[in-house]
N, C-alpha and C positions, 0 to 999 in steps of 0.2 A: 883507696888502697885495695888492690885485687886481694881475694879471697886464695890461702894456702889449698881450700878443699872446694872447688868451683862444680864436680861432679857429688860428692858428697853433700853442698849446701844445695843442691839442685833435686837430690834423690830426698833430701827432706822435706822442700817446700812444696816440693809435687804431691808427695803422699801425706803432706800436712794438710793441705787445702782439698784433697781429694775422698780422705779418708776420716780427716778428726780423729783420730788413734789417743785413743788414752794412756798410750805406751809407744815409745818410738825407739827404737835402737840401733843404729848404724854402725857397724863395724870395717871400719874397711882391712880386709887381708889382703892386699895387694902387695905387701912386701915381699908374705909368705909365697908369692909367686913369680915372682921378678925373675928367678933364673930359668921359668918353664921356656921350651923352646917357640913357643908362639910370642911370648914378651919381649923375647931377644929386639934390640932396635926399639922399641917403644917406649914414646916418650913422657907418657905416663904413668904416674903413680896411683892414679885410681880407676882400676881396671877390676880390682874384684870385693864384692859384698857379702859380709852377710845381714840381713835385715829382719826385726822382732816388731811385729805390728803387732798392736790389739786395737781392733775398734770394733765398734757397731754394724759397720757398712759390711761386715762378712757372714752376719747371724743367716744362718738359716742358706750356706753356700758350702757345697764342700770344699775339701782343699784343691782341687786343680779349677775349680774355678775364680779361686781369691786370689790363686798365684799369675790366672790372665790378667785378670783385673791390674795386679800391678806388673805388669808385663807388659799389658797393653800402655798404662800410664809412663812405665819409661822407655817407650820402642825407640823413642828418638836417641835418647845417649846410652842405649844396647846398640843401635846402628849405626852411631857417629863412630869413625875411626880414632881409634885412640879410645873411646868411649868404657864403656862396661863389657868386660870381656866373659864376670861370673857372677852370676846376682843367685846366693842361698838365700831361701824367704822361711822365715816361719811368722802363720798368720794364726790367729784365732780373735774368739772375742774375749770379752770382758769375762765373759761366764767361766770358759776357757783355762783363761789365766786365773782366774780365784779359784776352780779345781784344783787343778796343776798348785798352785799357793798352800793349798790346804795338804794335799796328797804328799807331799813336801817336808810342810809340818807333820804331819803323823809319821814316818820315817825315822 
């Protein structure tokens, strides 16, 4: 049986195998875009992301280098037609997100 979310399980297993993330979150908003005028005619439903990585593999990188990284890991379905039309990324590490966790809780 084909997969409902073929660009979705694909944006996973890439950055699953790529990255080890201790936290993965895939959102696709592709609905909230359906009536842009670049959508019009397109047959896809999963044209835009937002994505919450934490791993390891970004310690000690700032941010416009963790967002090539996964940039460069999905250049093939950014450029396939019908493909990924908006990829949001937030990346950090572990350290990161237990800040953020704590900062949070004190609030």
């Amino acid at each position: 049986m084909a997969s409902s979310t073929p660009v979705e399980d694909t944006i996973r297993e890439k950055i699953t195998t790529a990255f080890s993330p201790s936290n993965l979150i895939i959102r696709n908003d592709s609905h909230l875009h359906a009536h842009h005028a670049p959508m019009q005619g397109s047959t896809s439903k999963e044209t835009h992301f937002h994505v919450t990585i934490t791993s390891e593999s970004f310690k000690s990188k700032m941010q416009p280098a963790r967002h090539r990284m996964v940039y460069a890991l999905l250049k093939e379905e950014m450029d396939r037609e019908g493909g990924i039309h908006a990829l949001q990324l937030r990346t950090r590490t572990p350290e990161e997100e237990q800040r953020e966790k704590e900062r949070k809780a004190q609030a």
